[in-house]
C-alpha positions in Angstrom: 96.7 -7.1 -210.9 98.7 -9.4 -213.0 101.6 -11.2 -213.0 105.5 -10.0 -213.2 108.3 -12.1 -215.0 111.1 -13.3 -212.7 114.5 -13.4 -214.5 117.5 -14.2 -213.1 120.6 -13.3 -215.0 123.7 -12.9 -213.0 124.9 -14.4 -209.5 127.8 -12.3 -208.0 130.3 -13.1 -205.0 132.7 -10.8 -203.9 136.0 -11.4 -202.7 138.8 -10.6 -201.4 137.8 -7.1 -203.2 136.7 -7.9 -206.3 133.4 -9.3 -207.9 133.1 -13.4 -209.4 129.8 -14.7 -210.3 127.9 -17.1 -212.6 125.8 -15.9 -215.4 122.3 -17.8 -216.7 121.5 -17.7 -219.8 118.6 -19.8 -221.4 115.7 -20.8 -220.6 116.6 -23.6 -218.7 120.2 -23.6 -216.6 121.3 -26.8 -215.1 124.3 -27.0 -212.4 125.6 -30.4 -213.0 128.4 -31.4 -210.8 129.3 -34.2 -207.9 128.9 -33.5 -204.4 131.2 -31.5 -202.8 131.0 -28.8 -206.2 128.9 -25.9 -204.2 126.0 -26.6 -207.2 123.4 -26.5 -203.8 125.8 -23.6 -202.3 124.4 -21.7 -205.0 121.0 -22.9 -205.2 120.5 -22.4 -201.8 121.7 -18.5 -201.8 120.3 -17.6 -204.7 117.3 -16.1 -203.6 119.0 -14.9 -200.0 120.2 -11.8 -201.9 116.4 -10.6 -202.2 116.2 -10.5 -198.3 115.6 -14.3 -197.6 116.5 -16.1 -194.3 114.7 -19.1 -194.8 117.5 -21.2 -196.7 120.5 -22.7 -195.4 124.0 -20.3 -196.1 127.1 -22.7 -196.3 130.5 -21.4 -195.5 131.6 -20.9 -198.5 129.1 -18.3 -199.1 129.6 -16.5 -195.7 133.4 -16.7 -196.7 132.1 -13.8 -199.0 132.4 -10.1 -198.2 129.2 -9.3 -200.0 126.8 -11.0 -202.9 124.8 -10.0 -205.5 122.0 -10.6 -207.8 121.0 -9.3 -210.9 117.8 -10.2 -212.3 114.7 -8.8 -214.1 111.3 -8.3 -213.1 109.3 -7.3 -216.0 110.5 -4.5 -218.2 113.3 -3.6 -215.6 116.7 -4.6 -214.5 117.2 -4.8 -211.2 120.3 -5.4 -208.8 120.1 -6.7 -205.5 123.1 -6.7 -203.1 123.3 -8.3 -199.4 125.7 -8.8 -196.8 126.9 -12.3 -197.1 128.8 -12.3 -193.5 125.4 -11.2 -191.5 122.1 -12.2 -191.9 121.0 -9.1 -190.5 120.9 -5.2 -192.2 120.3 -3.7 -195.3 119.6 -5.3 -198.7 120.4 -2.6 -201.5 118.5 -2.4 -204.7 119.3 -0.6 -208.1 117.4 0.0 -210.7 119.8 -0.9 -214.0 117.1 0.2 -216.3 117.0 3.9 -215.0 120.0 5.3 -213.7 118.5 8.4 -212.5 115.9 6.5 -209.9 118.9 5.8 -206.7 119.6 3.3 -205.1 116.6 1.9 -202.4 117.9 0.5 -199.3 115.5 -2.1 -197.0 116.6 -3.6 -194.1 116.0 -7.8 -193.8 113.8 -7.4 -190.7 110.9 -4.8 -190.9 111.8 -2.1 -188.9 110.0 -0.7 -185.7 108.1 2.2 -187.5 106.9 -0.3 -190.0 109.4 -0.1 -192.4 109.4 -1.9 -195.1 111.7 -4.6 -195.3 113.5 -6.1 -198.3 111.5 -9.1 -198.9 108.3 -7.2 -199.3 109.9 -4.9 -201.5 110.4 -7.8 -203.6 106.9 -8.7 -203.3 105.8 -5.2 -204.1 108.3 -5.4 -207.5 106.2 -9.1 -208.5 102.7 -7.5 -207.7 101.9 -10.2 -205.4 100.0 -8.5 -202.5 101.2 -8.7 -198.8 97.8 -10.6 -196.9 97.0 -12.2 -193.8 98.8 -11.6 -190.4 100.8 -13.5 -188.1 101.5 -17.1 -188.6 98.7 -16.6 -191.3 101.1 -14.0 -192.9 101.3 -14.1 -197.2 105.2 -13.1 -197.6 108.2 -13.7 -199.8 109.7 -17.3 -197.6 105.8 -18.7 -198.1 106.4 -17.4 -202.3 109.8 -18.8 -202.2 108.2 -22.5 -201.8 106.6 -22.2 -204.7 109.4 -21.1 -206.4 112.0 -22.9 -205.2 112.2 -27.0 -204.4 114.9 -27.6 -201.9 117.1 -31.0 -202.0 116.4 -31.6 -198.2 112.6 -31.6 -198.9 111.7 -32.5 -202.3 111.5 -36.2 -201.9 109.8 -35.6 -198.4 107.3 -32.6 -198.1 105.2 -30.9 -200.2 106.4 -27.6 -201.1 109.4 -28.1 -198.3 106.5 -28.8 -195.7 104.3 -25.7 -194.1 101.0 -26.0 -192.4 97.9 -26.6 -194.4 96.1 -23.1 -193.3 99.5 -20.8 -195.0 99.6 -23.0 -198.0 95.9 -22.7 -198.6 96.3 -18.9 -198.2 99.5 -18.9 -200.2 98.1 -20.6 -202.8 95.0 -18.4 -203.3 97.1 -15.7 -203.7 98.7 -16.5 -206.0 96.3 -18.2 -208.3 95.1 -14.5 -208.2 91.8 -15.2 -206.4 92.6 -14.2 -202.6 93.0 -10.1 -202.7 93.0 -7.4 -200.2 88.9 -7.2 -200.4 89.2 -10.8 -199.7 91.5 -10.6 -197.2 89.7 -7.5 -195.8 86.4 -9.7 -195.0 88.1 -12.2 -193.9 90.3 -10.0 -191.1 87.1 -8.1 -190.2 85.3 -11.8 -189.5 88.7 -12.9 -187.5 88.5 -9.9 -185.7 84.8 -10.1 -184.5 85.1 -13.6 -184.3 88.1 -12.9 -181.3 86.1 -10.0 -179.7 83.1 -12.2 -179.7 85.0 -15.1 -177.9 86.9 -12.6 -175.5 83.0 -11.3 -174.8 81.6 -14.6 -174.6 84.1 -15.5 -172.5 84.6 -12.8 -169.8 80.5 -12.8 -169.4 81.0 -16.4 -168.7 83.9 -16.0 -166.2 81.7 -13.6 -164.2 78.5 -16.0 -164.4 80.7 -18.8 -163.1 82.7 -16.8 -160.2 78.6 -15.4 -159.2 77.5 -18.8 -159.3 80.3 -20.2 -156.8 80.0 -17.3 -154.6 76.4 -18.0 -154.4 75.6 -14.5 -155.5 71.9 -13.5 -155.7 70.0 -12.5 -159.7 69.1 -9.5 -160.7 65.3 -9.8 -160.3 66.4 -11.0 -156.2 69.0 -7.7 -155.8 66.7 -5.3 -156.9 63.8 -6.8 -154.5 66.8 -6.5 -151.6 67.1 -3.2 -152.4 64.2 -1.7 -152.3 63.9 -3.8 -148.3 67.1 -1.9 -147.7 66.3 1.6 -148.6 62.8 1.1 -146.5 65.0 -0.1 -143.2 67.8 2.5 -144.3 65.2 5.4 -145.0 63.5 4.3 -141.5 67.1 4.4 -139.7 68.0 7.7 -141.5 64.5 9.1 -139.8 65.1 7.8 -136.5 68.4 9.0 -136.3 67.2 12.5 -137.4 64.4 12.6 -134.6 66.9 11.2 -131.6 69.5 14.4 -133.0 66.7 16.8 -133.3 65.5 15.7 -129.0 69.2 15.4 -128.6 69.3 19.4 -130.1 66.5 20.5 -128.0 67.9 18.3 -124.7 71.0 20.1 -125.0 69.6 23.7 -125.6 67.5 22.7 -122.1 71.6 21.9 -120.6 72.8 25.1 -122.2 70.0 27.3 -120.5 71.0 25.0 -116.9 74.3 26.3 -117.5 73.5 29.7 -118.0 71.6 29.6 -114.6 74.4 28.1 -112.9 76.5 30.8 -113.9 74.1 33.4 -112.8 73.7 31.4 -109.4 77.5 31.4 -109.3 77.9 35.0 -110.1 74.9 35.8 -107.4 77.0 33.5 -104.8 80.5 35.1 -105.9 78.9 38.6 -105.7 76.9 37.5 -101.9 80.7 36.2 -100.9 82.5 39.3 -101.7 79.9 41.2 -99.7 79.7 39.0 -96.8 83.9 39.5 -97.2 83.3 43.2 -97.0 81.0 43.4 -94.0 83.2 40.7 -92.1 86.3 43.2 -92.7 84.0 46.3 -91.2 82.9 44.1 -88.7 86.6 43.0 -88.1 87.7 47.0 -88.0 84.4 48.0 -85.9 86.0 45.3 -83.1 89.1 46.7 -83.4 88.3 50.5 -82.6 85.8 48.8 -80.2 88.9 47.4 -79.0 91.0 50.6 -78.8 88.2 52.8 -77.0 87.9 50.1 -74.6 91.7 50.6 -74.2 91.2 54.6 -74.0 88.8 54.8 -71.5 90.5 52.3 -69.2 93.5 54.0 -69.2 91.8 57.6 -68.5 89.9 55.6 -65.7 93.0 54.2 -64.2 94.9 57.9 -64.4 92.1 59.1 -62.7 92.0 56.6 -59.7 96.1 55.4 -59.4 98.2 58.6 -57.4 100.4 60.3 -59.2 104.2 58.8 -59.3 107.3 60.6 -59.0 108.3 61.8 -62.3 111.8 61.3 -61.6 111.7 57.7 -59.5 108.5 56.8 -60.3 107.7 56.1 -57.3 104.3 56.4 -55.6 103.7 60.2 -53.9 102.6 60.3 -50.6 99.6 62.5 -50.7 98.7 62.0 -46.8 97.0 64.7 -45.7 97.5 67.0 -49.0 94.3 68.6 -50.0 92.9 67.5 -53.5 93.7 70.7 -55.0 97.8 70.1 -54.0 100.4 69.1 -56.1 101.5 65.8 -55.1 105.2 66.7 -56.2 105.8 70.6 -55.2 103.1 70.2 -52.7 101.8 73.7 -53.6 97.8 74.2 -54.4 97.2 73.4 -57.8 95.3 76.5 -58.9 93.9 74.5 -62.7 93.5 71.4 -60.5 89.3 72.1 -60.6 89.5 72.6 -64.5 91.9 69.6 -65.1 89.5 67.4 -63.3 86.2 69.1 -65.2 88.7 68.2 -68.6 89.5 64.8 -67.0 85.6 64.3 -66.4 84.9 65.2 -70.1 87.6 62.8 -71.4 86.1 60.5 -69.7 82.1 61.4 -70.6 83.4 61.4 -74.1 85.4 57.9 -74.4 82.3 56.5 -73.0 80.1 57.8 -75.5 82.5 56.7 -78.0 83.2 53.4 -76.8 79.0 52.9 -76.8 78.9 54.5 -79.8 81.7 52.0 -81.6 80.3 48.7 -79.4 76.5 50.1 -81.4 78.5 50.0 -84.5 80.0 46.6 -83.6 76.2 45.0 -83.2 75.0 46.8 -86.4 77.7 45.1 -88.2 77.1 41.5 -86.9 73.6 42.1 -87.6 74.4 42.6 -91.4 76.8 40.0 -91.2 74.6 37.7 -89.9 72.3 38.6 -93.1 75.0 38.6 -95.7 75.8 35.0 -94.5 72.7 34.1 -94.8 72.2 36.0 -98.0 75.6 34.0 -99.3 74.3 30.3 -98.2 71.0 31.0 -99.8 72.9 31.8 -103.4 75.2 29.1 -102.5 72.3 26.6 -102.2 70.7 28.3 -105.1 74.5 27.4 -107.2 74.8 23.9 -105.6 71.1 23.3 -106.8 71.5 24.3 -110.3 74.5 22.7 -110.7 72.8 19.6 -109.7 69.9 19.9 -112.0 72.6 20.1 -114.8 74.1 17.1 -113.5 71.0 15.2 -113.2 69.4 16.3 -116.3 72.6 14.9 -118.1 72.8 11.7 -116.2 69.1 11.0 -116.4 68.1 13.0 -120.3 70.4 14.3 -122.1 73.5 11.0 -121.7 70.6 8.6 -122.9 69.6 10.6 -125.8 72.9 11.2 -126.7 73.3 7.6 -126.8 70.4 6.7 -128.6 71.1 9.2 -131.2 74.5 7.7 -131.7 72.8 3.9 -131.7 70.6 5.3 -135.0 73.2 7.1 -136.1 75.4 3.6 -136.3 72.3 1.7 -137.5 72.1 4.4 -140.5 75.5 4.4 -141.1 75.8 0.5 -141.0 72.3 0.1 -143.4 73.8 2.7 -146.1 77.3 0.8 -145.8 75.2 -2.9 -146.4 73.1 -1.1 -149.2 76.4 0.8 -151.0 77.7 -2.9 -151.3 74.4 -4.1 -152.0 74.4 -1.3 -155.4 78.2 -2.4 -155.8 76.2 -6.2 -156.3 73.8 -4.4 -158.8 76.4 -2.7 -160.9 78.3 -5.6 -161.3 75.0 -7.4 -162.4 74.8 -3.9 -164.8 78.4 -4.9 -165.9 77.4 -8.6 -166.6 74.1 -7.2 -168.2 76.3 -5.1 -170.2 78.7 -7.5 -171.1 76.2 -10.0 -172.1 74.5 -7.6 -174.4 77.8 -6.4 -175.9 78.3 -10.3 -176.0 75.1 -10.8 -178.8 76.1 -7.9 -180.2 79.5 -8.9 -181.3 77.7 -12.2 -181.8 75.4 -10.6 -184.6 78.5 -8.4 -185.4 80.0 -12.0 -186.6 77.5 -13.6 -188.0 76.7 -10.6 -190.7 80.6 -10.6 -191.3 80.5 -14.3 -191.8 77.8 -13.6 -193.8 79.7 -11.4 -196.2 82.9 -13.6 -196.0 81.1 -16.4 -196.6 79.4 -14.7 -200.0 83.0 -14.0 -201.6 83.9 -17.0 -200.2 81.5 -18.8 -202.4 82.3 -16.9 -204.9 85.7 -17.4 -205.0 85.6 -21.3 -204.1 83.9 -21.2 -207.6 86.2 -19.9 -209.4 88.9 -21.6 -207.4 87.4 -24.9 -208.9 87.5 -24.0 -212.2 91.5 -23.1 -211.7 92.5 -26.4 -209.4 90.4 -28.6 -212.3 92.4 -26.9 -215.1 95.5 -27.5 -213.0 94.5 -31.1 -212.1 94.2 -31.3 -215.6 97.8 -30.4 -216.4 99.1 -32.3 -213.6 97.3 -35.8 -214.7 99.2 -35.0 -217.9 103.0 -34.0 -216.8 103.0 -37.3 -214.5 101.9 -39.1 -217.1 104.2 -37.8 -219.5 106.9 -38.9 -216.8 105.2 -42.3 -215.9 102.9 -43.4 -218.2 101.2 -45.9 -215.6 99.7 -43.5 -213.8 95.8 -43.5 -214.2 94.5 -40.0 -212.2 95.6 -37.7 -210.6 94.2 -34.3 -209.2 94.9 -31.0 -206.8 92.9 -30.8 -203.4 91.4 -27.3 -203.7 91.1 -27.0 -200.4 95.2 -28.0 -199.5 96.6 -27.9 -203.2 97.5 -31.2 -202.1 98.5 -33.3 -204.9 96.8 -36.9 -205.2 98.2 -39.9 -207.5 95.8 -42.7 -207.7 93.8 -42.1 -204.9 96.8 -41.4 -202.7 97.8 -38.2 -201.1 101.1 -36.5 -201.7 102.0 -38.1 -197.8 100.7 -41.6 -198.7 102.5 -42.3 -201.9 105.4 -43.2 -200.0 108.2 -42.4 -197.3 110.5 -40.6 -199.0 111.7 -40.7 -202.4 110.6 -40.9 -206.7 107.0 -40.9 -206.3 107.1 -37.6 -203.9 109.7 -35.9 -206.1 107.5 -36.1 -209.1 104.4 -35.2 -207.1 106.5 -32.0 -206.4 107.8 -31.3 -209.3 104.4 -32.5 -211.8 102.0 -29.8 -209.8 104.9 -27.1 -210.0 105.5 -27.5 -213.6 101.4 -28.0 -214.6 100.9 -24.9 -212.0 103.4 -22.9 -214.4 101.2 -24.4 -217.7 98.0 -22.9 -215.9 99.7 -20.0 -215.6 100.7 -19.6 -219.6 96.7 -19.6 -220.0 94.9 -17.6 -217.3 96.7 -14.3 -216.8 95.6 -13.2 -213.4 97.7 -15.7 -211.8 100.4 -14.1 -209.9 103.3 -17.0 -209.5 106.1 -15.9 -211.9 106.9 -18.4 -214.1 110.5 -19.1 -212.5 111.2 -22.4 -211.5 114.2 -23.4 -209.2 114.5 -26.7 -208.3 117.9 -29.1 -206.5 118.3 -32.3 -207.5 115.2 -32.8 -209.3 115.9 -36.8 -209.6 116.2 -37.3 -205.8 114.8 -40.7 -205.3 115.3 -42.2 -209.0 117.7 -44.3 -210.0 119.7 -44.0 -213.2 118.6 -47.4 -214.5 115.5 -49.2 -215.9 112.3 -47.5 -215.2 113.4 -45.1 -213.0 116.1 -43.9 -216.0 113.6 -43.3 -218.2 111.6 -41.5 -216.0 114.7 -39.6 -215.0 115.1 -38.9 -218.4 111.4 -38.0 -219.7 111.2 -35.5 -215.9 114.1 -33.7 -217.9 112.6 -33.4 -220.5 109.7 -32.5 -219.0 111.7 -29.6 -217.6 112.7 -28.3 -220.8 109.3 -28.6 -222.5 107.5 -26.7 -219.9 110.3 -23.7 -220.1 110.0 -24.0 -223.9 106.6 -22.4 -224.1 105.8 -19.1 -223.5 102.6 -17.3 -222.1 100.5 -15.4 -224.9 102.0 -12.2 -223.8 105.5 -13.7 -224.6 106.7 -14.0 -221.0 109.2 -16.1 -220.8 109.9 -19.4 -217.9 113.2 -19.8 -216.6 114.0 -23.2 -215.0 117.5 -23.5 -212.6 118.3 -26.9 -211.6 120.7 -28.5 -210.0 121.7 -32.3 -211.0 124.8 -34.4 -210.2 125.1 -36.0 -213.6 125.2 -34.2 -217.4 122.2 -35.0 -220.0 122.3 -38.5 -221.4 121.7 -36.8 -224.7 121.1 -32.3 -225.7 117.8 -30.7 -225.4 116.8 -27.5 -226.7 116.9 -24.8 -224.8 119.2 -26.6 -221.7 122.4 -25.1 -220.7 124.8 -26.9 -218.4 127.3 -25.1 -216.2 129.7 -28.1 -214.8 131.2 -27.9 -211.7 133.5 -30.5 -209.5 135.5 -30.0 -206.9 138.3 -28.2 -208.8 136.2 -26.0 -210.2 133.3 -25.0 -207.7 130.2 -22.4 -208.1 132.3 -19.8 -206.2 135.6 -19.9 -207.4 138.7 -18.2 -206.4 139.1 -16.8 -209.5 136.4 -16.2 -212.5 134.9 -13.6 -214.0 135.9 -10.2 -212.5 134.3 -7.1 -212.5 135.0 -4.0 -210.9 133.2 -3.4 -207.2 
């Protein structure tokens, strides 16, 4: 990869319609103007065109409708064009050079899908890659330092101030030595570096939270274990024998039952017989009863004189023979035969009154042996129902609850031993966790390894650039103040140092930083001329390059050689005839011409955006 030219030649403003701008031609452009002339308006908003939102916009910028920039980047013209009332949306780019390519539109903030924004499209068109990530991030606003010295910060802070971890990074980059291999070993040791720490750390967290809940080791759990399973495999069996006696207890309480229900179907059967002789019995007593009846009422109409049938009263049967009617008293001539049929009735009711009194006593006898039949299967119920009851009471209740008691005691042991493997997986986790823990540990060390390796290699060659630049330096401050006796860049900050002073030690604010800044940009710039792989094009914009010098004495001819300094360096082309272009902005015009420097002059009549200059159609 080598490095792109960076040419800026027009500055456009649009309003109320129509297009004004600034053009820069030469090498070197100075804005020379008192305050209050918009000369830092335009410095400051140059570069927002290319997608920039690091630089302050003044009012009379965002008074604009849109702006513009027109510059080159190698072989190719390029146009740039930006909101100037919003910060936010699109930048648009054309490409001047080839009609045919479109226009390219790329929003200011990199969209959700990972779109490319405008600024890295800029860095994509200067071939400087896009490394790091996060606040560690290589993009356009940590270029744009390099590029670009601000008023507010060049008599203050290096570079307009940034931590030392970007502008180490930064300035690899661009000194061509920090690529996407590079970058690539380094993410991949960042990356197992933080899954080491997260594993180191969560092992850790679980050793502490054991070690105050006073949790047993390993070697202890698994010994706790193997107790358990021999008191919950000893449980489990006695539980198994108290249900298997409980089985065979209540197989013994099903065959009770089964004889109870016989015995009750033996007493219900005995009961409906005893029922049925008692009703025979009851009938026998009855037709006992009736024959009884009969016979007394033939004996009676055999002994009581007849009545008359029409009073009812008694007949008189004095002196009437036995064969006479006691009514007509005429002889009765069936009076023999009705007393032989009388004597029969009455032979017969006797023999059936025996005969049913016989039946009576037969009946009472086989009562008597039903009832006894019926108390013996009630007994025979009543027993077997007691032998269930005290089977259960005295067997079958206490085994049921001694198979219940095991049961519990197997039920609690598995319970205390399901925790107790909970215990042991967790230990599995920590186990786990701590071997994932050297793993990633080993993981980082051979990145580290590798990193480090292209680190070295690199820190070499980085030496050999910072010492060629130191070299440069020494001689631009020294062409600016001839008192100064060394001077070198840190290669580990790019830190300038002036007599054993670093760039924040020289002084509080003012001359001494201004040239520190200004010296290592312009020798940075030489270095580039020579050695081709660095990426940092050779423009150079700088505001009020003379903060902190006076205009007489020493610090005017100091002022005077640091112009000249500026137009030397811009001067000089690189061997493959790239040229530097230098934009400054001062508040006083050149004591005297130099080659090469154009002024633009501005005052408050006639500002950098004027109502009226140069128009061109939109």
């Amino acid at each position: 990869m080598r490095r792109q030219s960076f040419i800026i030649e027009r500055h456009e403003f649009q309003v109320q319609g129509s297009w004004v701008g600034r053009a820069f031609t030469g090498v070197v452009t100075l804005l020379v103007g008192c305050s209050g002339s918009g000369k830092s308006t335009g410095v400051e908003a140059l570069l927002y065109r290319l997608g920039l939102n690091s630089g302050k916009i003044m009012h009379a910028v965002r008074s604009c409708t849109q702006v513009r920039l027109v510059f080159r980047v190698g072989g190719a013209r390029w146009q740039a064009t930006r909101s100037a009332v919003h910060r936010g949306g699109y930048v648009c780019f054309e490409n001047l050079s080839d009609p045919t390519a479109g226009e390219v539109r790329r929003p200011v903030a990199r969209g959700r899908g990972g779109e490319q924004s405008a600024s890295e499209f800029v860095m994509e068109l200067l071939g400087i890659p896009l490394l790091g990530s996060g606040g560690g991030r290589v993009g356009l606003a940590e270029v744009e330092r390099w590029m670009a010295l601000r008023q507010s910060t060049i008599a203050t802070a290096y570079l307009g101030g940034g931590g030392d971890a970007v502008r180490r990074l930064t300035g690899r980059v661009l000194l061509g030595l920090h690529d996407e291999h590079t970058d690539a070993l380094q993410q991949r040791f960042q990356e197992a570096k933080s899954a080491h720490a997260q594993a180191k750390a969560s092992a850790a967290a679980m050793l502490a939270a054991r070690r105050e809940a006073g949790l047993p080791g390993p070697m202890d759990l698994d010994a706790t274990e193997q107790l358990w399973k021999q008191e919950h495999a000893a449980a489990a069996e006695r539980a198994q024998q108290a249900q298997g006696q409980l089985s065979r207890h209540q197989q013994h309480v099903s065959e009770l039952d089964r004889q109870r229900d016989q015995a009750g179907a033996a007493q219900q059967s005995t009961r409906s017989h005893t029922g049925a002789v008692e009703e025979r019995l009851r009938q026998a007593h009855r037709h006992e009863g009736r024959m009884e009846g009969r016979l007394e009422g033939l004996r009676q109409r055999a002994s009581v004189p007849q009545h008359c049938p029409q009073c009812a009263q008694v007949l008189r049967s004095d002196g009437l023979p036995e064969d006479h009617c006691r009514v007509c008293k005429q002889q009765d001539a069936l009076h023999s035969q009705r007393l032989a049929q009388q004597a029969a009735f009455l032979t017969e009711a006797e023999k059936t009154l025996v005969s049913a009194r016989q039946a009576c006593r037969r009946l009472e006898g086989e009562l008597a042996r039903a009832q006894q039949t019926e108390d013996a299967s009630r007994e025979t119920a009543r027993a077997a129902e007691q032998a269930i009851g005290d089977f259960t009471h005295s067997t079958l209740d206490p085994c049921q609850a001694a198979a219940l008691a095991h049961e519990k005691e197997a039920a609690h042991l598995a319970g205390r031993l399901e925790q107790l493997r909970e215990r042991i997986k967790e230990v599995g986790v920590l186990a786990a966790l701590e071997a994932e823990r050297d793993r990633l540990l080993e993981a980082k060390d051979r990145a580290h390894e590798v990193w480090k390796k292209a680190e070295k290699k690199l820190a070499a060659e980085l030496k050999q650039l910072v010492e060629e630049w130191s070299r440069h330096f020494l001689t631009r401050l020294r062409a600016v103040n001839p008192d100064v006796r060394h001077a070198y860049i840190d290669p580990e900050t790019f830190l300038p140092h002036v007599d054993g002073l670093a760039f924040d030690d020289q002084a509080v604010a003012g001359g001494p930083q201004t040239l520190a800044n200004l010296c290592a940009m312009l020798s940075l710039r030489d270095l580039a001329r020579t050695v081709p792989t660095v990426l940092l094009p050779l423009f150079f914009m700088v505001d009020s390059p003379l903060s902190g010098l006076g205009g007489q004495g020493l610090d005017g001819q100091m002022a005077e050689r640091l112009m000249e300094q500026l137009a030397d360096a811009a001067a000089v082309v690189d061997a493959d005839g790239t040229p530097m272009q230098i934009i400054a902005a001062v508040n006083d015009p050149l004591a005297r011409p130099l080659t090469g420097v154009r002024e633009i002059r501005l005052d408050r009549s006639s500002r950098y955006i004027p109502a009226q200059l140069e128009v061109e159609a939109a």
